[in-house]
N, C-alpha and C positions, 0 to 999 in steps of 0.2 A: 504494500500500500504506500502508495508516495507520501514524503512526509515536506512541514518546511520549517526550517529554523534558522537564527540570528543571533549574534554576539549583542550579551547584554553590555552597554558603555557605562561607563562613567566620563563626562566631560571635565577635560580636566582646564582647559581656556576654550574654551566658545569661542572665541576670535579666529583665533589658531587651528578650530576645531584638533584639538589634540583631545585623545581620551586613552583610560586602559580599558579594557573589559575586564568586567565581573563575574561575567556568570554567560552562558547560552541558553536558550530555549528553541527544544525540538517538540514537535506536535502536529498529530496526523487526524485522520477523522474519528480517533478514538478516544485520543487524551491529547495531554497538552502538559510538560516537564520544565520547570527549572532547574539549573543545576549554577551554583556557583562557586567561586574560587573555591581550593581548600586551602592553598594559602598565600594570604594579601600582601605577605614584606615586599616581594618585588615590587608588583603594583604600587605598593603604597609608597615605595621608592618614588618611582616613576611619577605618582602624583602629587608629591610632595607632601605628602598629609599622614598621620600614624597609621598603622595596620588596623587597630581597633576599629578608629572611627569609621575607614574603607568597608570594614567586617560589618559596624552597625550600618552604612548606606546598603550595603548590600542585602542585611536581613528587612531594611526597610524596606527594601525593592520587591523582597519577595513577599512580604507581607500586602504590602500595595495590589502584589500581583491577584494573590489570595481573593482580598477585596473585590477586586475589580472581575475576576473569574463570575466571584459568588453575585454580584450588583448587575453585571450587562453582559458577560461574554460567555460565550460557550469555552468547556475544556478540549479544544481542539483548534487545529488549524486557523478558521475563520476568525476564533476568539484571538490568537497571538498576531493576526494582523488588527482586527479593534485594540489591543493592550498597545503596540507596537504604534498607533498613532494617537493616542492617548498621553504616551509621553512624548514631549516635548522641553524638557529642564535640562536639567544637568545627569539628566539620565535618560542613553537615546538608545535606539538600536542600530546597529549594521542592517545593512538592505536585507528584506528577508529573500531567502535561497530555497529553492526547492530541490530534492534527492528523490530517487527512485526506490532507494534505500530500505525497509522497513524501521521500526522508530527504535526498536533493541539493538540492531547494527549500527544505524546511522549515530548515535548519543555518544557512544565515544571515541568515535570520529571527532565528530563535532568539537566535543571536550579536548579533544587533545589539539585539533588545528587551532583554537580560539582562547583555549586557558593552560594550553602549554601540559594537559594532564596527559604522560605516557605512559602506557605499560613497557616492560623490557623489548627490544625488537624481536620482531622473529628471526628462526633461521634462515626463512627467504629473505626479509627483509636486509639482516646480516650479509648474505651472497651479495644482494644486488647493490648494495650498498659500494663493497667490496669492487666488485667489476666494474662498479661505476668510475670509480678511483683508481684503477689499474688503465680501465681503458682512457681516463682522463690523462694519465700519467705518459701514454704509449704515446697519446696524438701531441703531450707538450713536448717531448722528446723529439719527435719527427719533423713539429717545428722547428724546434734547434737546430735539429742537422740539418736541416733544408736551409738556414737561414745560412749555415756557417759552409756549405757547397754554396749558396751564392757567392757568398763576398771571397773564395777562392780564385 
């Protein structure tokens, strides 16, 4: 079932539009997930303001969200695009994106491209990794020689 989700923001200058994200939300025709940082010290680096207080915006966001679920929206898709124009503060979202994905795969995906959350790599991912770096290695190589056969 296709799903769509977005990076929850925090704005950190509105002018600048600079912000970190807090949290994602993915949601299909069935529900509708928050999920936010687990944890704020980078963020909170980045936006110049203590972890705590990042940690309390973020529990407000979600509570807000709770609200506004329980008051106007449905717990799906449609609802996180009414939440997602709702705010307008200093708490925005990223464009919402739509997956083909189902909502238990696509989540932590999502989580890890947008809050940085990984699990270990796999061993494929390890290989390709790998080859990607070997065959990187091959083509700067071949640069080289090619560049030092010309000035011969």
């Amino acid at each position: 079932m296709p799903c769509k989700y977005a990076a929850v923001r925090f704005m950190i200058d509105e002018l600048s539009d600079e912000f970190v994200n807090i949290g994602v939300v993915v949601a299909d025709d069935r529900g509708l997930e928050f999920r936010p940082l687990s944890s704020f010290a980078r963020a909170a680096r980045l936006a110049g303001i203590r972890a705590h207080r990042l940690e309390e915006i973020t529990d407000e966001v979600k509570a807000g969200f709770e609200d506004l679920l329980e008051a106007r929206y449905s717990r799906n898709a449609e609802g996180l695009e009414g939440i997602a124009r709702a705010y307008r503060n200093a708490i925005r979202f990223s464009p919402i994106r739509a997956s083909l994905r189902d909502f238990e795969a696509l989540l932590p995906i999502v989580e890890a491209q947008y809050l940085g959350k990984r699990g270990p790599l796999t061993q494929r991912e390890t290989l390709g990794k790998d080859v990607a770096v070997k065959k990187g290695m091959e083509a700067l190589r071949g640069s080289i020689e090619a560049a030092a056969l010309r000035e011969e």
